[in-house]
C-alpha positions as CSV (number, residue, x, y, z in Angstrom):
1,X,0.0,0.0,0.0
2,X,1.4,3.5,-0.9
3,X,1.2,6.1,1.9
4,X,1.6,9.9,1.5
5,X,4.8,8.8,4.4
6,X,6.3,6.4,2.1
7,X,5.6,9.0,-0.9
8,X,7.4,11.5,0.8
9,X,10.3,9.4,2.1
10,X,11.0,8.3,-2.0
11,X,10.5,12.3,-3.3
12,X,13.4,14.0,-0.5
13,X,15.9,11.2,-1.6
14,X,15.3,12.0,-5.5
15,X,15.9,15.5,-4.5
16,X,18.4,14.7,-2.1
17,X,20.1,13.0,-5.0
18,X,19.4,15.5,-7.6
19,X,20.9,18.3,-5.3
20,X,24.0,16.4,-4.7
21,X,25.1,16.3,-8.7
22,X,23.8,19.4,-8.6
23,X,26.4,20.5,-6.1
24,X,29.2,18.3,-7.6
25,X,28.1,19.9,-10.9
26,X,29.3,23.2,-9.3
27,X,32.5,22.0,-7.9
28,X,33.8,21.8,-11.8
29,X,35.8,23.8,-14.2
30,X,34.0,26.5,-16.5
31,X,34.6,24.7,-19.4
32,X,32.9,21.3,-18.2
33,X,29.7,23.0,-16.5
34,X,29.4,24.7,-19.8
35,X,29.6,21.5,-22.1
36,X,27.0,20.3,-24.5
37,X,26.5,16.4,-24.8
38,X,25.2,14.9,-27.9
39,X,21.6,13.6,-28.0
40,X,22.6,11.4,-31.0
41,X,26.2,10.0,-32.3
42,X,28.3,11.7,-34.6
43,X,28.3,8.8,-36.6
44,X,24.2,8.9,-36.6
45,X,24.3,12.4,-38.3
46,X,27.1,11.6,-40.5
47,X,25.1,8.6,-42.0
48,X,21.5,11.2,-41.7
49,X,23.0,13.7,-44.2
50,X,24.7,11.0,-46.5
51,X,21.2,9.6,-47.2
52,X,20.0,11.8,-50.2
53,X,16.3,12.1,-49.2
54,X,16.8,13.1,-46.0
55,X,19.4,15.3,-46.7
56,X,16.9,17.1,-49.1
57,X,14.6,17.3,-46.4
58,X,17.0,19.1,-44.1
59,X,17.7,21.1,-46.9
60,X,14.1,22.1,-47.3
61,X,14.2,23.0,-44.0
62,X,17.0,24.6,-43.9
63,X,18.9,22.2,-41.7
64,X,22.6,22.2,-41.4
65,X,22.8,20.0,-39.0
66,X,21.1,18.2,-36.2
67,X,22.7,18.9,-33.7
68,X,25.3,21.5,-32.3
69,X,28.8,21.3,-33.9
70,X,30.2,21.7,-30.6
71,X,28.8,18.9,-28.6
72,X,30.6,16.3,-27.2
73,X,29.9,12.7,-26.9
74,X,28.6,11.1,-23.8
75,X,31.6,8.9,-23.1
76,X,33.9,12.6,-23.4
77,X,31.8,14.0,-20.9
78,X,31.8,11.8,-18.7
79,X,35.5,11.5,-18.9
80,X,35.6,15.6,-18.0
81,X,32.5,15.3,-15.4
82,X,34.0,12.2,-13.0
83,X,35.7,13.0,-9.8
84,X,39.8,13.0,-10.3
């Protein structure tokens, strides 16, 4: 049976938990708080624009890309983000 206590205990610790990377978030250079991760691979976009339909379609709409050019991959940023 759920109870509002057993709610409550479950909400503070995702907070508690959220806070905490939060806080270790802050405790990192300038250049790593202010890094963008990649939703999709490289290699994902790379094979996007080499099909030629879909690269007509992001020409249509005016597409350059899908992503930003200056995002890093997951695995980088976790590389930059862990504790030393």
């Amino acid at each position: 049976e759920l109870s509002r206590r057993n709610l409550g205990t479950g909400y503070f610790a995702v907070m508690g938990g959220l806070l905490a990377v939060i806080g270790f978030w802050c405790t990192r250079d300038e250049d790593t708080r202010r890094m963008k991760i990649c939703v999709r691979s490289k290699d994902m976009e790379k094979d996007f624009f080499d099909d030629p339909v879909k690269k007509a379609w992001a020409d249509s709409q005016g597409l350059g890309y899908l992503q930003d050019p200056d995002c890093i991959q997951l695995s980088e940023a976790w590389e930059k983000f862990k504790p030393s």
